[in-house]
C-alpha positions in Angstrom: -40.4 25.7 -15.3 -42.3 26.7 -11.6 -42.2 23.1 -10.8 -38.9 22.2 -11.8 -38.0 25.1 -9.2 -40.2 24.0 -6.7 -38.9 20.4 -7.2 -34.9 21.3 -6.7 -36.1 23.7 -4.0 -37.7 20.8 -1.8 -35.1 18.0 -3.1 -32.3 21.1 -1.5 -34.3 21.2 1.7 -34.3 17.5 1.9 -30.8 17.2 1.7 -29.1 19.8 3.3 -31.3 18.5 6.9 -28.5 16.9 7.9 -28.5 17.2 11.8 -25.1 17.7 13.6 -24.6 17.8 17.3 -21.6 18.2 19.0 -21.4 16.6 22.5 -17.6 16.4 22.9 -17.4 18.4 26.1 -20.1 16.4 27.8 -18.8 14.6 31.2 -20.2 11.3 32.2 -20.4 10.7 35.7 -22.8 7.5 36.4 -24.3 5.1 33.6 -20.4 5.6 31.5 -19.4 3.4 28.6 -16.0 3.4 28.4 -13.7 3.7 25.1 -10.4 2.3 25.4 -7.3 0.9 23.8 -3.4 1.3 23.1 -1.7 2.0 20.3 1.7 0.1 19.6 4.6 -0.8 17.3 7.5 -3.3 17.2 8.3 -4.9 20.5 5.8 -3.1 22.3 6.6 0.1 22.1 3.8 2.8 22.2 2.8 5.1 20.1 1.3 8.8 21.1 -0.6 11.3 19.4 -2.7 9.3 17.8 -6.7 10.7 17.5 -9.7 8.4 18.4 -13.1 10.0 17.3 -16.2 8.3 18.8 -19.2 9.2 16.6 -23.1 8.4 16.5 -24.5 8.3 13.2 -27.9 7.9 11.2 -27.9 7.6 7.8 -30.4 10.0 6.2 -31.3 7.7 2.9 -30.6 9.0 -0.6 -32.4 12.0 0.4 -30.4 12.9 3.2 -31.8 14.0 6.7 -29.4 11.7 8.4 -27.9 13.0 12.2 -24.5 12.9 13.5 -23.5 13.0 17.1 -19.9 13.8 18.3 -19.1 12.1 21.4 -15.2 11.3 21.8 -12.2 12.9 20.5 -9.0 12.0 22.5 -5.2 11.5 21.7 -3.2 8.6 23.1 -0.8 9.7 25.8 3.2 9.1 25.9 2.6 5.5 26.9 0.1 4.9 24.0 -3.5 4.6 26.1 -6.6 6.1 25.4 -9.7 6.3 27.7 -12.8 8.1 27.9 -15.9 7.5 29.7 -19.3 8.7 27.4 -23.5 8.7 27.9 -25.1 6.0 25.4 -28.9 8.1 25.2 -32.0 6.1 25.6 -32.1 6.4 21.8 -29.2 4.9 21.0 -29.3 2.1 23.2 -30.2 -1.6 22.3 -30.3 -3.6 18.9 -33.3 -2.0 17.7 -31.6 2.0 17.6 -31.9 3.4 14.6 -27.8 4.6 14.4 -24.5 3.1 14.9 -21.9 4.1 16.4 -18.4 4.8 14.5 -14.8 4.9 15.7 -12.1 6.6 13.7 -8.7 6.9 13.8 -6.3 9.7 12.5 -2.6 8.9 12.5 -1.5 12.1 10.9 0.2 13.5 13.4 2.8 10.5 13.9 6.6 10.4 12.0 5.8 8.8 8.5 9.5 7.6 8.3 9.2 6.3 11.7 6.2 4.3 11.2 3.9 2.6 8.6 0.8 4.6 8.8 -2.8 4.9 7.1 -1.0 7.8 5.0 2.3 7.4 4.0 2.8 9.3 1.0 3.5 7.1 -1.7 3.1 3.2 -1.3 -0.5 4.0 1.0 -1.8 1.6 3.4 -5.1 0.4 2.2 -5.9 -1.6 5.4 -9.0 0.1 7.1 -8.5 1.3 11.0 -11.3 2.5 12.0 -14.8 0.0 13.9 -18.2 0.3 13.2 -20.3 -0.9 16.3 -24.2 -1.5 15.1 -25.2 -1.9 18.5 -24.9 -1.4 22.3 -27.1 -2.9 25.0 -25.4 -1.9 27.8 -24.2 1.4 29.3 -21.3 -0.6 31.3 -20.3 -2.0 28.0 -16.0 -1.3 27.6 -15.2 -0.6 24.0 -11.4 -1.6 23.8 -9.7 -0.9 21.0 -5.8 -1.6 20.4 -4.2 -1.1 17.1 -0.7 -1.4 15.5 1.8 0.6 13.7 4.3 -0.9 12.3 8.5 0.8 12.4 9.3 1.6 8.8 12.4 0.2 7.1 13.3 0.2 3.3 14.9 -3.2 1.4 15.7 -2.7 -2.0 13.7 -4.9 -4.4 15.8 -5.1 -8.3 13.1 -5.6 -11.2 15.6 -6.2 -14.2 14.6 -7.6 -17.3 11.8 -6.2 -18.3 10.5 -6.1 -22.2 7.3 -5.2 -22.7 5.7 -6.4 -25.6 2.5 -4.9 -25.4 1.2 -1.4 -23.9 -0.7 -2.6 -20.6 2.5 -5.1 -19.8 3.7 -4.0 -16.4 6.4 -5.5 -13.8 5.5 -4.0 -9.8 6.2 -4.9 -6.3 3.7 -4.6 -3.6 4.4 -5.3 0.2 2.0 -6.8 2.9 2.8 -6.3 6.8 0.9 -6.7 9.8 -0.6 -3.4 10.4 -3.8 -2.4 12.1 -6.4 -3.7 14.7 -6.2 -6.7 16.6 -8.1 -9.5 14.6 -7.1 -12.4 17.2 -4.6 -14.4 15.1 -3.8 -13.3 11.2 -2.3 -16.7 9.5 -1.3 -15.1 6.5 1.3 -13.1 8.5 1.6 -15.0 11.8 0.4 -12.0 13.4 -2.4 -10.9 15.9 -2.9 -8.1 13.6 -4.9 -7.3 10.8 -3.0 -7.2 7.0 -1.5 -3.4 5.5 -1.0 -3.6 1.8 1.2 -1.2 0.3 2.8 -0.2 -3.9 -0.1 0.0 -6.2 1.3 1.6 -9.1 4.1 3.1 -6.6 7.0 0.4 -7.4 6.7 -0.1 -10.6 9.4 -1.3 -13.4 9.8 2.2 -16.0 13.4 0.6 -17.8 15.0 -2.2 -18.3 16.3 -2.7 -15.3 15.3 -0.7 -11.8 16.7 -0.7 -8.6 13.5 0.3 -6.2 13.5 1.3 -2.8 10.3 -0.5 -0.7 9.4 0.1 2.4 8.9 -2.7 4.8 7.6 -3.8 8.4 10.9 -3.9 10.8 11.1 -7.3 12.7 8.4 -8.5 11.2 7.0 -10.9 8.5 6.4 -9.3 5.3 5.4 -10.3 2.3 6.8 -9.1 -0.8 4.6 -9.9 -3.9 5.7 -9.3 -7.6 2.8 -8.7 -10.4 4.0 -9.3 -13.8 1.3 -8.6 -16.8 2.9 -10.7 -19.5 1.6 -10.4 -23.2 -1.3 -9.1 -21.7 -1.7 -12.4 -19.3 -1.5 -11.3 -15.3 0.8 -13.3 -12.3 1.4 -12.6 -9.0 4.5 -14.4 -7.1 4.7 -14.0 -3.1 7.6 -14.5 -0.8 8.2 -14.6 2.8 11.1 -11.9 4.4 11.6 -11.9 7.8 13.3 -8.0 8.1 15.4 -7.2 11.4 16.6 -3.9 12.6 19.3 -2.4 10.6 18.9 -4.4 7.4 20.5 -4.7 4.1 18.6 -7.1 2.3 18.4 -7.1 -1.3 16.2 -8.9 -3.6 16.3 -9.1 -7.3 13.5 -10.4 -9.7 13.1 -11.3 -13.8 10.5 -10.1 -15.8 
C-alpha cells in the first residue's frame, strides 16, 4: 500500500509540472517578429473585436511537464487589423526548438446573427481557425494571418416525405460556405477561403414533412447537402446556391 502511495505521489508531481509563463506585457523594441492580419466578411468589410492569442508551447509527454509561454493577445481594431511586434528567445528559434508556436482565435465577442462564426449555437462551424507554426528561423520573420467571417442569412430548406422504416433512418441538411483562413484558392467553393461546415444533427427531418430554417453564407457559394439513411443504406446529394442579400429562396427535398 506505501508504494502505491509513493507511486501516485510521484506520477502527481510529474504531472501537475506544467510550466506557465506569461509574457504578454513584454515590449519588443529591436530583433521583433511581427504578427499580423485582417479579419473580413462579404465584400470586404471588416470585422473588429476579434482576439488573436500568440502562444509558445512544449508538450510535456504523457507525463506531463510540458511549458507554455504567452506572448500575444490583441483584438482587431474598427478596420479589422491586427499587429504586434514579439521577442522569438534563443530557445525557440530555428527548426531544431523543442516547442511550436500556436495562434488562436476567439470570435466570441462578434454578433452571431450577423456573422457565421466558430460558435454559432446550433448548426457549429467545425472548420478549424486557429495555425500551428513548428518553426521560426528568423526574428524578422512576419506572421500574416487573414481570416473570414462570413454575413449570416437563413433560406428555408422543406424535407417532406419522410417514412422511416427502420430506427437509425434519418433525413438532414447540412450547409458548407467559405469560412476561415486564407488557403490560396478553395475549388470546392470557388473561394480563397478555407471550407465551414455547418447542421450535424441540427436540421434534421422529426415528421413527415418539415419546413427548416438554415443558415447560409450571404453572396456567396454554398453548398447545401442532403443525407438520407434509407433502410439503413446512407446517401448524400450536394447542390450549388449562389445566396444574395435579401433572399427568399426556398428549396424543397423527398425522402
Amino acid at each position: 500500500m506505501k508504494n502505491i502511495i509513493t507511486i501516485l505521489i510521484i506520477l502527481l508531481v510529474f504531472t501537475s509540472c506544467e510550466k506557465n509563463e506569461d509574457d504578454l506585457k513584454d515590449v519588443c523594441t529591436e530583433n521583433c517578429t511581427t504578427l499580423s492580419g485582417k479579419f473580413i466578411s462579404a465584400n470586404n468589410e471588416p470585422v473588429a473585436n476579434i482576439t488573436v492569442t500568440l502562444n509558445y508551447r512544449i508538450s510535456g509527454g504523457g507525463f506531463g511537464g510540458g511549458s507554455t509561454r504567452k506572448i500575444v493577445k490583441i483584438e482587431s481594431d474598427k478596420n479589422g487589423n491586427f499587429y504586434k511586434n514579439f521577442y522569438i528567445k534563443d530557445s525557440e528559434l530555428g527548426n531544431t526548438a523543442m516547442g511550436y508556436f500556436d495562434i488562436g482565435i476567439d470570435d466570441s465577442k462578434i454578433d452571431v446573427n450577423k456573422y457565421i462564426r466558430t460558435d454559432n449555437l446550433i448548426g457549429t462551424t467545425t472548420m478549424i481557425i486557429g495555425k500551428s507554426i513548428y518553426a521560426i528561423t528568423n526574428r524578422d520573420t512576419i506572421i500574416n494571418f487573414t481570416c473570414y467571417f462570413p454575413k449570416k442569412t437563413y433560406i428555408k430548406v422543406n424535407l417532406n416525405n419522410f417514412t422511416p422504416q427502420q430506427v437509425d433512418d434519418s433525413f438532414e441538411v447540412r450547409t458548407l460556405y467559405p469560412f476561415g483562413g486564407n488557403v490560396g484558392y478553395n475549388e470546392f467553393l470557388d473561394s480563397p477561403y478555407g471550407t465551414g461546415f455547418s447542421g450535424y444533427g441540427n436540421w434534421t427531418a422529426k415528421n413527415l414533412n418539415n419546413n427548416l430554417n438554415v443558415f447560409v453564407a450571404e453572396g456567396e457559394k454554398n453548398i447545401i447537402r442532403i443525407i438520407r439513411r434509407k433502410n439503413g443504406v446512407g446517401s448524400s446529394e450536394d447542390f450549388e446556391v449562389n445566396v444574395p442579400p435579401n433572399n427568399s429562396i426556398e428549396l424543397t427535398y423527398d425522402y
